[in-house]
N, C-alpha and C positions, 0 to 999 in steps of 0.2 A: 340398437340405439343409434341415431343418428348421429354424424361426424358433423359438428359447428364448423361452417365453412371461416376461413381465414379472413381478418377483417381487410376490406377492400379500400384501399384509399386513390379514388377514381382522379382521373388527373383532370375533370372539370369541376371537383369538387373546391371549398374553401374553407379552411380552418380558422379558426380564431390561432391568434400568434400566441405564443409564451408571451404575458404581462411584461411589458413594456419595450417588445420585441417590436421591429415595425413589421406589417405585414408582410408575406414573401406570394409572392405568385409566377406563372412565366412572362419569362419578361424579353425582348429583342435586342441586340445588337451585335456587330461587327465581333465584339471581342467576347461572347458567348458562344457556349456547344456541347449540345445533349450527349449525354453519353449514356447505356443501357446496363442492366445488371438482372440476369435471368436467376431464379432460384429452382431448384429441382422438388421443396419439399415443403409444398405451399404451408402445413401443418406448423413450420417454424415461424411465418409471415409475423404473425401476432406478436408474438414473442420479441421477434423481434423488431418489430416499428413501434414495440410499447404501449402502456393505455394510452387511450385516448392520440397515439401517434407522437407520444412524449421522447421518443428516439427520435424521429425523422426531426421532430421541431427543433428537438437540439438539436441536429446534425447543421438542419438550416438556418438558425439561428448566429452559428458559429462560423459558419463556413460563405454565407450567403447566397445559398443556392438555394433550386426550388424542386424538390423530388414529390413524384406522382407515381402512382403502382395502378398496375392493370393485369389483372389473374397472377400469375406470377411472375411478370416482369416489374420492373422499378427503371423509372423513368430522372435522370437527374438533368437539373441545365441548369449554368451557370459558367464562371468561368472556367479557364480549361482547367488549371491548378487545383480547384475547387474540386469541381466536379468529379475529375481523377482521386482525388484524397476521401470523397463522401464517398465514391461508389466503393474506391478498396477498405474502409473503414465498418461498411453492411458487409460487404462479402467478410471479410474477417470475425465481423461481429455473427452474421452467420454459422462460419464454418466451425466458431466457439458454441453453439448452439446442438449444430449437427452432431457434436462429440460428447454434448450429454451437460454442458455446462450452463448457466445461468446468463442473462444479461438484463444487466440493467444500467440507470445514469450514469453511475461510478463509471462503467465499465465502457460507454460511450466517448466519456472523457478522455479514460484510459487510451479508449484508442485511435482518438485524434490525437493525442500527444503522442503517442509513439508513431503516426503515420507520417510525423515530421520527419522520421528518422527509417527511412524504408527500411534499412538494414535489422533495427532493433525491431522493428513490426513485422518482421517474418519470423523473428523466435516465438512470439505470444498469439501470432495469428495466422500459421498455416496448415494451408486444410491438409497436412498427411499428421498432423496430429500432434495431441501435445504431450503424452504419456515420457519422451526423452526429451525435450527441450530444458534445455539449462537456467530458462527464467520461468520454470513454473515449481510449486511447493506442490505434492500432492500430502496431505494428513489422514486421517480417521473419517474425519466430517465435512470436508470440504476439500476443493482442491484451489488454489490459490495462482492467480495468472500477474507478474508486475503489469502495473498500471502506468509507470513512468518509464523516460531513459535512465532515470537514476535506477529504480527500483530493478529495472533489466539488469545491472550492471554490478549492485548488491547483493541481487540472488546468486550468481554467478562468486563474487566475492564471498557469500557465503559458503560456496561449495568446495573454494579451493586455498583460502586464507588460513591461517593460524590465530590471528587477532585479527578483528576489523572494527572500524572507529565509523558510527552512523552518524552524522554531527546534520541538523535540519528542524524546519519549526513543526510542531505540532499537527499530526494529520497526515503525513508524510508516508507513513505505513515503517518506520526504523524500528519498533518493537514489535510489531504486529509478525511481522517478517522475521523476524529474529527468533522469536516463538513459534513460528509455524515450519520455520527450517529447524531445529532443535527439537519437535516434535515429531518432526518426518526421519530425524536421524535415531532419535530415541527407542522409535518402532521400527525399525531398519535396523538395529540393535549394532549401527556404529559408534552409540554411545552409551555407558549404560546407564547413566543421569541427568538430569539438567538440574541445572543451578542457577535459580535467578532472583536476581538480588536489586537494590536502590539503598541510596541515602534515605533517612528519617529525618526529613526539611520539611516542614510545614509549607507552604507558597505563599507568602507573604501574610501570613497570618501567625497567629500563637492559640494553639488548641487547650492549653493547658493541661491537667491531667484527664488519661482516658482510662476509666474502670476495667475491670477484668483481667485476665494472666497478660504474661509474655507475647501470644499471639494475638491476644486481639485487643493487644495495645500496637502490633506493628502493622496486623494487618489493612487498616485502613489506609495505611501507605502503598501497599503490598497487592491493592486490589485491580490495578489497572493491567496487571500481569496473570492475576487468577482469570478475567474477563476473557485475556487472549487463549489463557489455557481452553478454557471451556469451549472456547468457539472452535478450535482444534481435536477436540479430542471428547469422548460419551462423557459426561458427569460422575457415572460409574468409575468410569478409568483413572479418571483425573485424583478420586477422593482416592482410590485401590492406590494409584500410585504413590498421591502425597502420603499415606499412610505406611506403603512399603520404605518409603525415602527415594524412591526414585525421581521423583520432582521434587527438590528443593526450595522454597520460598522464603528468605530471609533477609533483614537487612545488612547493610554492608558492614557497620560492625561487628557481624558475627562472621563474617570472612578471615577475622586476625590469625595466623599460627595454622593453616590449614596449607596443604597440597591438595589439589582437583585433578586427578589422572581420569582419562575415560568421561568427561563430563563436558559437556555445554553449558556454558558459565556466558549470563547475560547479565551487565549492570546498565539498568535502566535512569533518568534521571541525572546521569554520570556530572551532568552540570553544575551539580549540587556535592560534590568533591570538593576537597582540599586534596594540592597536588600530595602531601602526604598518606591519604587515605586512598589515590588515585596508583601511585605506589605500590601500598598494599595491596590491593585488589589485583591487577597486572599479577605479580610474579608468586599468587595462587595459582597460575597456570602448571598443569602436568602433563604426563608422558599422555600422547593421546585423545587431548584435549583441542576444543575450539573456544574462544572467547569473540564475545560483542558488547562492546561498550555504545550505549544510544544517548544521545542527550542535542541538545539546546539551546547555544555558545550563546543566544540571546533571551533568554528565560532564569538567567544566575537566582537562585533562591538563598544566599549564602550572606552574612553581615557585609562583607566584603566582593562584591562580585567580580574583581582583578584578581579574587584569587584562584578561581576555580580550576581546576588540578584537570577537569577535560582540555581547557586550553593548553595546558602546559603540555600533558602527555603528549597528544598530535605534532605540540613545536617540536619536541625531545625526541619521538619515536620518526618523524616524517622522513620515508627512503628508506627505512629496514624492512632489510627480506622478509617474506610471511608477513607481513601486517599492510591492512589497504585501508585506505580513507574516500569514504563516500560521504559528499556533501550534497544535501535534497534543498531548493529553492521554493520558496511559498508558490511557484508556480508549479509544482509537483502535489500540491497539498490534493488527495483523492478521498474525503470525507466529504465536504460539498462545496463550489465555484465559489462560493461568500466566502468559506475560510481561509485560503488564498488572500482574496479583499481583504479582509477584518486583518490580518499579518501582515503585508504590504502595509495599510493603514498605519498601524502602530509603530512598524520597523521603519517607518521615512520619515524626514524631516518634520519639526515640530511645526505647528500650524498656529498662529494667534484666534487667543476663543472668540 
């Protein structure tokens, strides 16, 4: 059977731009300069310039450059800054590719934000590998690379904290993360449970009564955390486990009068606390235990949203040994470039209709 040769993107060709992108092509001056990027396994080409070249277009879309590929070289001009940041950006994206991993937009994003930060973009994107690197989760089903500086910085917090506080909007990857490091610790058997938990807050709504037992009146709260599970771990495992008790899902009032030794204890939502029930939850912690509280100091779902018990802990706890606080900016948001926008939008000044 014939090998499909690698799609060619000839550098006297022309692309239509991303919608409402302006066109990019090469262009002359004084303060431009080509710069090259050889690949050795042309078979990854695809993969990685995307259908239809939907990597390079974001690349040049973002960056304003203009890259052309010929066999296996890649051609970049623009400015030097530029230029330098799109070629180390492929090769990285590349060398995530050569190790058996996935790329796609997310992951383009990903790694022009961390190219801001050279130092953070050589944990998640150097070619001797990522099997030890301290910002990657590996799980069952996937293996997991931060996408952010924060997220770099999180995973790492996750590794070596006692309590850590994920305070950021929506999108951000604070629970995703949170689950996917507590599931690598679970099968690693430095824990022997997890536990993960949320307030029963409707979001500005009132559901009224919901039919059926205990659980699935909670779990429609309860489901944004099954979703992470699943995507971590076989379906098989996930059902074996909840039923051994080894993954716990419950809401937070069912935390009252309990110690958690040996357990990864994650309250999701935490913005949806009263500092009393924020309290309680904290010093569930035991011998051997990690906790991650995530929430959304701008998302209060509470009658009162002055009062939420996430704000308070962070004020009361801020500078105690073993507990870190990572704060993620809608400019971290790795879901998709609009939800960034759509959060910005909402969180700035009001606007006359």
């Amino acid at each position: 059977m014939a090998k499909s040769k690698p799609p060619s993107r000839d550098a006297t060709s022309r692309r239509a731009p991303a919608r409402g992108a302006p066109a990019r092509g090469p262009v002359s001056g004084s303060d431009r300069v080509k710069v090259e990027a050889e690949f050795d396994r042309p078979q990854l080409l695809g993969p990685l310039f995307g259908q239809y070249d939907q990597n390079l277009i974001a690349l040049e879309n973002r960056l304003g450059v203009y890259i052309a590929a010929r066999g296996n070289r890649v051609t970049i001009e623009g400015e030097a800054d530029s230029a330098a940041r799109a070629r180390d950006v492929l090769t990285g994206l590349y060398n995530r590719l050569a190790q058996g991993l996935g790329v796609d937009l997310g992951d383009v994003e990903g790694a022009l934000s961390l190219a801001q930060e050279p130092s953070l973009f050589g944990l998640t994107h150097a070619d001797s590998g990522l099997a030890s690197s301290p910002s990657v989760i590996r799980t069952r089903r996937k293996v997991i690379v931060a996408r952010s500086p924060t997220q770099v910085r999180y995973i790492e917090a996750l590794g070596s904290h006692d309590v850590i506080f994920a305070l950021g909007p929506a999108g951000t990857g604070k629970t995703y993360l949170a689950v996917a490091q507590a599931v690598s610790q679970l099968v690693a058997g430095s824990v022997d449970r997890l536990v993960l938990s949320r307030p029963a807050v409707e979001a500005g709504e009132r559901l009224g009564f919901l039919p059926g037992d205990m659980k699935d009146k909670v779990d429609p709260y309860l489901r944004p955390l099954y979703d992470a599970l699943y995507d971590m771990l076989p379906a098989e495992q996930v059902e074996r486990r909840l039923a051994s008790g080894e993954i716990e899902i419950a809401p937070l009032a069912f935390m009252r009068g309990r110690t958690l030794s040996r357990a990864f204890i994650i309250l999701d939502e935490a913005q949806n606390t009263t500092p009393l029930q924020m309290k309680m939850f904290l010093t569930r912690f035991g011998e051997g235990s990690r906790m991650v509280v995530c929430g959304d100091p701008n998302q209060v779902d509470l009658p009162n949203p002055g009062s939420s018990g996430l704000a308070d802990a962070v004020r009361k706890l801020d500078g105690i040994e073993g507990i870190a606080t990572l704060r993620f900016s809608s400019k971290e948001v790795v879901r998709h470039p609009i939800v960034g926008k759509i959060v910005d939008a909402y969180e700035g000044p009001p606007q006359d209709a």
